[in-house]
C-alpha positions as CSV (number, residue, x, y, z in Angstrom):
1,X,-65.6,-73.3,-28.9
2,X,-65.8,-73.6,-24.8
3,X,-63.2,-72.5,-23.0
4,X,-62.4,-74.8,-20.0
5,X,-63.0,-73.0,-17.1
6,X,-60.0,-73.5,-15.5
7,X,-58.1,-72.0,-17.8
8,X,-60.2,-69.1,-17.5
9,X,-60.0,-69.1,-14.1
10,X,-55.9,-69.3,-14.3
11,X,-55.8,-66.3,-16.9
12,X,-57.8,-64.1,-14.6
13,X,-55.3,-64.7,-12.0
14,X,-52.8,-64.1,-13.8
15,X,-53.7,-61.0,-14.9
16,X,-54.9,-59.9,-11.3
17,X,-50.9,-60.6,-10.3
18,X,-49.7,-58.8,-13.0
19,X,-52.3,-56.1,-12.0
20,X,-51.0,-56.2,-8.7
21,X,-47.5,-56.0,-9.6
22,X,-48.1,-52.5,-11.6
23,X,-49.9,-50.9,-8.7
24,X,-47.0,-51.8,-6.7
25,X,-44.1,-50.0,-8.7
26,X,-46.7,-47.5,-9.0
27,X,-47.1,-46.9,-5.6
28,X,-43.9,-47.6,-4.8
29,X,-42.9,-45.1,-7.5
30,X,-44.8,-42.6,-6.0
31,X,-44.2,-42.8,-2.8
32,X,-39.9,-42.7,-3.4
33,X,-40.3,-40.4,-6.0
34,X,-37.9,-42.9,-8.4
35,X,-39.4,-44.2,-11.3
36,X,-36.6,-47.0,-11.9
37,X,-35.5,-49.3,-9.5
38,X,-33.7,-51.3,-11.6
39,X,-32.0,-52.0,-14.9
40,X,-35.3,-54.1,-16.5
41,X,-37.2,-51.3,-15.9
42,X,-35.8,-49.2,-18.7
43,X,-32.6,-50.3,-19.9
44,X,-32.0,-46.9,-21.9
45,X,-33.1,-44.7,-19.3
46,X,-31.2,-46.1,-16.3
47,X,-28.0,-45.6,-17.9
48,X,-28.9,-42.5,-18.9
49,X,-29.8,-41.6,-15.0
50,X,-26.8,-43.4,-13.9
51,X,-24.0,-41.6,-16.4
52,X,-25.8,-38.1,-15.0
53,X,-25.4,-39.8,-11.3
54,X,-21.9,-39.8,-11.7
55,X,-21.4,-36.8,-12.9
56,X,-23.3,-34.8,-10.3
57,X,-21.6,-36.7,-7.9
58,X,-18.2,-35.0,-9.7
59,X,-20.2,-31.5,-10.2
60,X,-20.9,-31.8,-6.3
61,X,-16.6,-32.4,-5.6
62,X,-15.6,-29.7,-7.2
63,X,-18.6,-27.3,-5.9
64,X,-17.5,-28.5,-2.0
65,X,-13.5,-27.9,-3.1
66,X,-14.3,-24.7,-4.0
67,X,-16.1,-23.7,-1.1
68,X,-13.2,-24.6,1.2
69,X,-10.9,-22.4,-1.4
70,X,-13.1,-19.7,-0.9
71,X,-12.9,-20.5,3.4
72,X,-8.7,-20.6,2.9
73,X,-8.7,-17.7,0.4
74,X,-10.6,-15.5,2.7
75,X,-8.1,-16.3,5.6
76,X,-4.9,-15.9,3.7
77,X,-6.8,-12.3,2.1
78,X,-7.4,-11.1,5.7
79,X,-4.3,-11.6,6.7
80,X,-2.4,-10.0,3.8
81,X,-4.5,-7.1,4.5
82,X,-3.1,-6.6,8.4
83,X,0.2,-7.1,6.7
84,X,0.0,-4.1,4.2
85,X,-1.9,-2.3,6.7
86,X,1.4,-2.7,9.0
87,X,3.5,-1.4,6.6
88,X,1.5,1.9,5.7
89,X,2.0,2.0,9.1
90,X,5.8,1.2,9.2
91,X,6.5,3.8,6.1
92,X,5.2,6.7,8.5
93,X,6.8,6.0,11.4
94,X,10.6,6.0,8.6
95,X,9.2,9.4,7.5
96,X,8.3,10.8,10.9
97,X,9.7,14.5,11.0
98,X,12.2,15.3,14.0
99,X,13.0,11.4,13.9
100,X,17.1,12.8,14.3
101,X,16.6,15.6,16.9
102,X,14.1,13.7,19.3
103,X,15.2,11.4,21.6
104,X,11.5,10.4,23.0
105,X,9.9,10.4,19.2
106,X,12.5,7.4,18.9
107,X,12.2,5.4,21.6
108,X,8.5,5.7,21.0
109,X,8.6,4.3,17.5
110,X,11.0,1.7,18.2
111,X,8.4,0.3,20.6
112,X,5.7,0.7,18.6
113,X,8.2,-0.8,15.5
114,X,8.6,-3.7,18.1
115,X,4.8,-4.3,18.6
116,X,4.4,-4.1,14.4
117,X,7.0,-6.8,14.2
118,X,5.2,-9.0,16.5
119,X,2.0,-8.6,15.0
120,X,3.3,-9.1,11.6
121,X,5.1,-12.2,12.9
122,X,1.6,-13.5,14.1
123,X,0.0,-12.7,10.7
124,X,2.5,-14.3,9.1
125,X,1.9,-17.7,11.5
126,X,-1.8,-17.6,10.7
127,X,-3.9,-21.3,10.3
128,X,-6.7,-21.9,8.6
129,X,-8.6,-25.4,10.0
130,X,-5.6,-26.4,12.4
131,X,-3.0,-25.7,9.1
132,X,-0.4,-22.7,8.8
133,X,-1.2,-21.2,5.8
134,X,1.6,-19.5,4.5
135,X,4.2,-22.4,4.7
136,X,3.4,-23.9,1.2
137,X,2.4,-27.6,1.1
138,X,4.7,-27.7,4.7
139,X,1.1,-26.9,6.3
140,X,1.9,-28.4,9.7
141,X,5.2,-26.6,10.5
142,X,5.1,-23.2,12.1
143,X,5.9,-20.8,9.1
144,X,8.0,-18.0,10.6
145,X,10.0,-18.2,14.6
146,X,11.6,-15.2,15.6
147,X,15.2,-15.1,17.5
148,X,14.8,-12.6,20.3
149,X,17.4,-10.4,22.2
150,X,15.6,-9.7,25.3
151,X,12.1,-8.7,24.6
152,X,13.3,-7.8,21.5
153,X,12.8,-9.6,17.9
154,X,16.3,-9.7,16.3
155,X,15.8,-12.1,13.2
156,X,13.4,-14.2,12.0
157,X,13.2,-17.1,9.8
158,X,11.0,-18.7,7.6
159,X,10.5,-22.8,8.4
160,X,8.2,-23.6,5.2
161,X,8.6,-24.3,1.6
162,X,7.8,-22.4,-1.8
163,X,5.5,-25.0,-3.1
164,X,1.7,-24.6,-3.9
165,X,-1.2,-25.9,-2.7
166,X,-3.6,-26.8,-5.5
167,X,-7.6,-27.4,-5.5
168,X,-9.1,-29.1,-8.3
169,X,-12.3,-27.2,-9.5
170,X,-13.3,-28.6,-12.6
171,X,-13.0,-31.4,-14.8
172,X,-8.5,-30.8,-15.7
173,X,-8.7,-27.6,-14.0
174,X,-6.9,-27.1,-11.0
175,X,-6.1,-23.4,-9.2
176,X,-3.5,-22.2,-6.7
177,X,-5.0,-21.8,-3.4
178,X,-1.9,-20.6,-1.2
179,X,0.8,-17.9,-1.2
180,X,3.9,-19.4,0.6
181,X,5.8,-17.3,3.2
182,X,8.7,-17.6,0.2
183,X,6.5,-15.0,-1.9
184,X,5.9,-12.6,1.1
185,X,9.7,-12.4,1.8
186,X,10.2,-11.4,-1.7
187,X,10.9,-15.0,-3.5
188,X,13.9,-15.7,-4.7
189,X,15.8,-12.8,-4.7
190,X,14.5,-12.3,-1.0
191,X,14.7,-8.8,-1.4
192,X,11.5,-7.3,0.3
193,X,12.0,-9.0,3.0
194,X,9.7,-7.2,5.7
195,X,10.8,-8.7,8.7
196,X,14.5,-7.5,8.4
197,X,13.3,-4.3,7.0
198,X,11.4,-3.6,10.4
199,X,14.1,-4.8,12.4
200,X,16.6,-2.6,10.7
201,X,14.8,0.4,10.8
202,X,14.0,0.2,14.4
203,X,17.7,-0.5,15.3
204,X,18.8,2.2,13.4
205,X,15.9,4.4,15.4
206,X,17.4,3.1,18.5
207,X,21.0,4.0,17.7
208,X,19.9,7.7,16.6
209,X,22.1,7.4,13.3
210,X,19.3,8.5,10.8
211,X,20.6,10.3,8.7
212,X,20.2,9.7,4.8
213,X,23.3,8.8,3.7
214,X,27.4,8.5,4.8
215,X,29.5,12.2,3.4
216,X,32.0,14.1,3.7
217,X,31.8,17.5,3.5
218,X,33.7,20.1,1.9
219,X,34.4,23.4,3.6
220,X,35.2,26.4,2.5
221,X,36.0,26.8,-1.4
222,X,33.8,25.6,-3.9
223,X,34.8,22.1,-4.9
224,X,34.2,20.4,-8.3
225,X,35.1,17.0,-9.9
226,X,37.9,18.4,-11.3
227,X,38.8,20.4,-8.1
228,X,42.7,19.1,-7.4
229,X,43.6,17.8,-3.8
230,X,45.8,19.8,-2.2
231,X,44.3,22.7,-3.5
232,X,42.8,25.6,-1.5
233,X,43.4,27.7,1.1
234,X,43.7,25.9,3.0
235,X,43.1,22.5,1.0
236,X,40.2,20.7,1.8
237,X,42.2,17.2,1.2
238,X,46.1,17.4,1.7
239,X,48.3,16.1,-1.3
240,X,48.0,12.5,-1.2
241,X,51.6,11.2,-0.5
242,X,50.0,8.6,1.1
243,X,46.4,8.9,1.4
244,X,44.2,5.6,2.9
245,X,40.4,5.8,3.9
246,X,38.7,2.9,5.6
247,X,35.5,2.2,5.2
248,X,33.2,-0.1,6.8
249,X,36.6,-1.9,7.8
250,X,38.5,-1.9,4.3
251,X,41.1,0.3,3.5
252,X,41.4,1.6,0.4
253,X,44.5,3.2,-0.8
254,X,44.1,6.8,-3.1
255,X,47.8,7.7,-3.1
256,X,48.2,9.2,-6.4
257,X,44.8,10.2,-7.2
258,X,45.0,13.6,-9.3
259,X,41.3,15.3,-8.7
260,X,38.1,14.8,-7.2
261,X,36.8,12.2,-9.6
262,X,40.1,10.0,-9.2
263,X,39.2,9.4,-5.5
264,X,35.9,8.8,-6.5
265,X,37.0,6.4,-8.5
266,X,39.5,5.1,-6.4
267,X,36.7,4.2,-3.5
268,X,34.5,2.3,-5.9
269,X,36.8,0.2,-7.4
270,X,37.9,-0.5,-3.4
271,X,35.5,-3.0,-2.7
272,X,33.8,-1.7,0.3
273,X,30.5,-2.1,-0.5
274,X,29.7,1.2,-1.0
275,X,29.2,3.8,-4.1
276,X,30.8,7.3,-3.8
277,X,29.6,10.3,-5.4
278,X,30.6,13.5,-5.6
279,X,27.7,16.2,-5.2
280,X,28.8,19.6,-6.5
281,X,25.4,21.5,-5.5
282,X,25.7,20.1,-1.8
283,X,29.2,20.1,-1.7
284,X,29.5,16.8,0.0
285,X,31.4,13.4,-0.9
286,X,28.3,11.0,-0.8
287,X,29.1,7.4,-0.2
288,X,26.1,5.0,-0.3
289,X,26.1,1.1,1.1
290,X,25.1,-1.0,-1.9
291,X,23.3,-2.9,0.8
292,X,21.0,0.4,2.3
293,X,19.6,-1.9,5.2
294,X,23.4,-1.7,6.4
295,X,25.4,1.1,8.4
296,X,28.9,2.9,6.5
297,X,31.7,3.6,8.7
298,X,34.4,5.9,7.4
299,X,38.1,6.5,9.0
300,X,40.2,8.8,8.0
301,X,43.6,6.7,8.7
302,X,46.1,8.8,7.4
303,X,45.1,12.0,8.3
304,X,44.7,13.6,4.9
305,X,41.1,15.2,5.3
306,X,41.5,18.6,6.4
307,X,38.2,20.2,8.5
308,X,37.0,16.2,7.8
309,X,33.2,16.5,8.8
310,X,31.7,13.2,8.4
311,X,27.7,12.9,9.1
312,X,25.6,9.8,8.5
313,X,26.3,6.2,9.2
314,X,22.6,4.7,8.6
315,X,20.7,3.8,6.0
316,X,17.0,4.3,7.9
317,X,16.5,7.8,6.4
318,X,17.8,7.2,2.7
319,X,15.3,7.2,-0.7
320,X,16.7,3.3,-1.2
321,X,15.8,2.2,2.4
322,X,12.3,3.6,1.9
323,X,12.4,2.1,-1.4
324,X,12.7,-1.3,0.5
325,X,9.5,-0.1,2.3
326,X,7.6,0.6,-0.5
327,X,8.7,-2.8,-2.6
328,X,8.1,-4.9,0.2
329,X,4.6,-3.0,0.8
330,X,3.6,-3.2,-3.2
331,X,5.0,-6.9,-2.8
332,X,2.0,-7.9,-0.2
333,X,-0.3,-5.3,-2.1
334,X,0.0,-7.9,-5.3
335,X,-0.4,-10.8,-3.0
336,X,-3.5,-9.9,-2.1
337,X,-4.7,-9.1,-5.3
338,X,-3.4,-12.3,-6.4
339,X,-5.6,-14.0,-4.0
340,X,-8.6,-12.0,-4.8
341,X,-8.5,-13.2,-8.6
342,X,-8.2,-16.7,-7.5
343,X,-11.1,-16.0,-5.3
344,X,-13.2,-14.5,-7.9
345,X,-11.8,-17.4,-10.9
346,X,-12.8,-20.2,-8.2
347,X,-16.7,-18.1,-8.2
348,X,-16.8,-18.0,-11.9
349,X,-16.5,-21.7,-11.7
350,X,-18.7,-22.3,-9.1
351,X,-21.8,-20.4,-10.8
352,X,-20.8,-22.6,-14.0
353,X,-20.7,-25.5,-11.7
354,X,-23.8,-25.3,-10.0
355,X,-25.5,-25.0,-13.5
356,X,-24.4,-27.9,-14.3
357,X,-25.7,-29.3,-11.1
358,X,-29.4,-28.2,-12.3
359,X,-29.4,-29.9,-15.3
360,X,-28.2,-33.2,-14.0
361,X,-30.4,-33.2,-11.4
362,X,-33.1,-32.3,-14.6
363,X,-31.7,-35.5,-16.6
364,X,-32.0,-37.6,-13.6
365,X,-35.5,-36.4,-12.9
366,X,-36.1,-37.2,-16.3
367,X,-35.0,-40.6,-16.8
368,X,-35.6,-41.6,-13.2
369,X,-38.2,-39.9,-11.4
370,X,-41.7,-40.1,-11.2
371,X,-44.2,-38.0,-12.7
372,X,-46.3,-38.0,-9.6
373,X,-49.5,-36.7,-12.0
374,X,-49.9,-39.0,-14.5
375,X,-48.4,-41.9,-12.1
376,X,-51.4,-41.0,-9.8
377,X,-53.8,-41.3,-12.8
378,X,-52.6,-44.9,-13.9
379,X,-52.2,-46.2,-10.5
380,X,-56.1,-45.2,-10.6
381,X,-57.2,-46.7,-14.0
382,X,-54.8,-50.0,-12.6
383,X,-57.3,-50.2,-9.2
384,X,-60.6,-50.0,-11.5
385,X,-59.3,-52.4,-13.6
386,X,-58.2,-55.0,-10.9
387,X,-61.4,-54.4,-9.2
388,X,-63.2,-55.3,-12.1
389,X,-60.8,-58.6,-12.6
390,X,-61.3,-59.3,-8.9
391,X,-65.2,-58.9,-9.8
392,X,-65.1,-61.5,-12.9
393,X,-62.9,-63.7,-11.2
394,X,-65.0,-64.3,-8.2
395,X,-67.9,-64.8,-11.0
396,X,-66.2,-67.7,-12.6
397,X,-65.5,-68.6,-9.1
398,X,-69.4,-68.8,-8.2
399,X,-70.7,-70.5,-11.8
400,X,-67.7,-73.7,-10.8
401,X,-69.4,-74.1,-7.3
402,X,-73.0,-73.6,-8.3
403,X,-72.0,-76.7,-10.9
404,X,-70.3,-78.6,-8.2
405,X,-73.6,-78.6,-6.2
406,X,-75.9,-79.3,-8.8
């Protein structure tokens, strides 16, 4: 059967533009490194490219959010580090010997006191990017101003919030990135507060009334609980007919108290603020502020104390104050390591993270990329075989116009 040439000649060039077309996405293939370029060319396979496409785009989110955490964490770390380092600082200036007895040593640490307030104060207003970082989610207000007296810091309060800043780092996983100024003051019960530590101990410096605690002492015989007033020759504390003691401005009446322990008693229930104590080995009547970062005044109003020595009036010196100290230092101290397990949580994830990234990036090279090799070696075998369409072709070609002239 003959095959009309024209038909032959149409099949040849269609397979020459189908030829042409391979070496094309072939070339084109290899020269973009993409396999698919769109969804005819392998249904399955682009949306299995795509689907990894999106989630390395996701992967790539989290790995860039946790990066910045790592930037903020590091700021907010460093500066919780000047801040404990302040108050080793600030606990050896409040156990400095001859602290009572010399007048330079104190003026000298209440200036160096004032320069450790300002520099915690400066800390405590650090930014990170153009945003104060200890503020909580308040990140453009200033987190701490300071009142001054003169030259001199007198309060300071704290402008932000006790919210938290969260960075998402995985797929429902989200981490908190930012200590508020709230936590360094001692959260809710404020109560390692470090500015009005530092400012207390340096007024109390200043004012020379250091030491550890308000008493009375008790001269001459030795005195028990039991002891009865009006005893001894002569009595340390006269019969009390009608006995009042004020302290820090609230007098509190003892008349008929029997012993030692009754006016014990008798100051505690009194509502001054202060816890009495009798110490039999010292021989003095300790009386304590409940609130150590304040000062105890004591007046003897009606006259009953006889040889009344009373020594103290500042807290600066006592085991509570440096308590505060130390709980407002160990606060910052768990700060920090707060931060640093964030810090090292947020790496964990990233190494997981990045990971993930690699076998994306494996599934899209897969399903999408080209396998330059092999691509190479067809694009090769497609050029020999349109160069010998081309060459049959051009045959049929020749054999139509040899006809046409005969």
């Amino acid at each position: 059967m003959r095959i009309p040439e024209t038909i032959a000649t149409r099949e040849s060039m269609k397979n020459i533009n189908n030829l042409n077309v391979k070496l094309d996405n072939l070339r084109n293939s290899i020269s973009s490194g993409q396999r698919l370029r769109k969804l005819s060319d392998d249904p399955r396979a682009m949306f299995r490219a795509l689907d990894a496409s999106s989630n390395l785009e996701k992967t790539d989110q989290y790995v860039k959010n946790i990066n910045s955490l790592e930037a903020y964490s590091a700021t907010v770390e460093r500066s919780l580090g000047v801040m404990d380092e302040t108050f080793i600082r600030v606990r050896s200036m409040a156990a400095s010997n001859d602290i009572e007895t010399d007048t330079k040593l104190r003026a000298d640490l209440a200036t160096q006191l004032d320069k450790e307030i300002e520099l915690f104060l400066s800390t405590a207003n650090q930014k990170h990017e153009g945003k104060f970082i200890f503020s909580g989610t308040a990140v453009d207000t200033k987190s701490f101003t300071a009142t001054y007296t003169g030259t001199r810091i007198t309060s300071v309060t704290y402008n932000g919030n006790s919210q938290h800043l969260n960075r998402e780092i995985g797929e429902d996983l989200s981490i908190q990135a930012n200590v508020p100024g709230s936590d360094i003051l001692g959260g809710v019960q404020n109560d390692a507060n470090p500015f009005e530590i530092m400012i207390s101990l340096r007024d109390n410096i200043l004012s020379g009334t250091l030491t550890s605690t308000g008493s009375i002492n008790m001269p001459g015989s030795t005195v028990t609980s039991a002891t009865l007033l009006g005893a001894g020759s002569p009595p340390f504390i006269q019969a009390p007919s009608a006995g009042v003691v004020r302290i820090n401005n609230v007098d509190i009446d003892w008349t008929g108290a029997t012993d030692m322990q009754d006016l014990v008693d008798t100051i505690n229930a009194g509502g001054a603020g202060v816890t009495a104590k009798f110490d039999e080995a010292r021989q003095k009547l300790l009386i304590t502020p409940d609130d150590v970062t304040q000062p105890v005044k004591i007046e003897d109003v009606s006259g009953n104390f006889t040889d009344f020595t009373y020594t103290g009036n500042a807290p600066a010196r006592t085991p509570q104050f440096l308590d505060l100290i130390d709980k407002s230092f160990n606060n910052i101290v768990s700060l920090r390591a707060q931060t640093g397990i964030v810090v090292q949580r947020a790496s964990d994830a990233k190494t997981g993270l990045q990971n993930t990234q690699n076998a994306l990036k494996s599934v899209i090279k897969d399903e999408a990329g080209t396998d330059t090799a092999s691509a190479i070696v067809d694009m090769l075998a497609y050029e020999k075989t349109l160069e010998g369409a081309l060459n049959v072709t051009a045959r049929i070609y020749n054999l139509k116009l040899m006809d046409y002239l005969s």
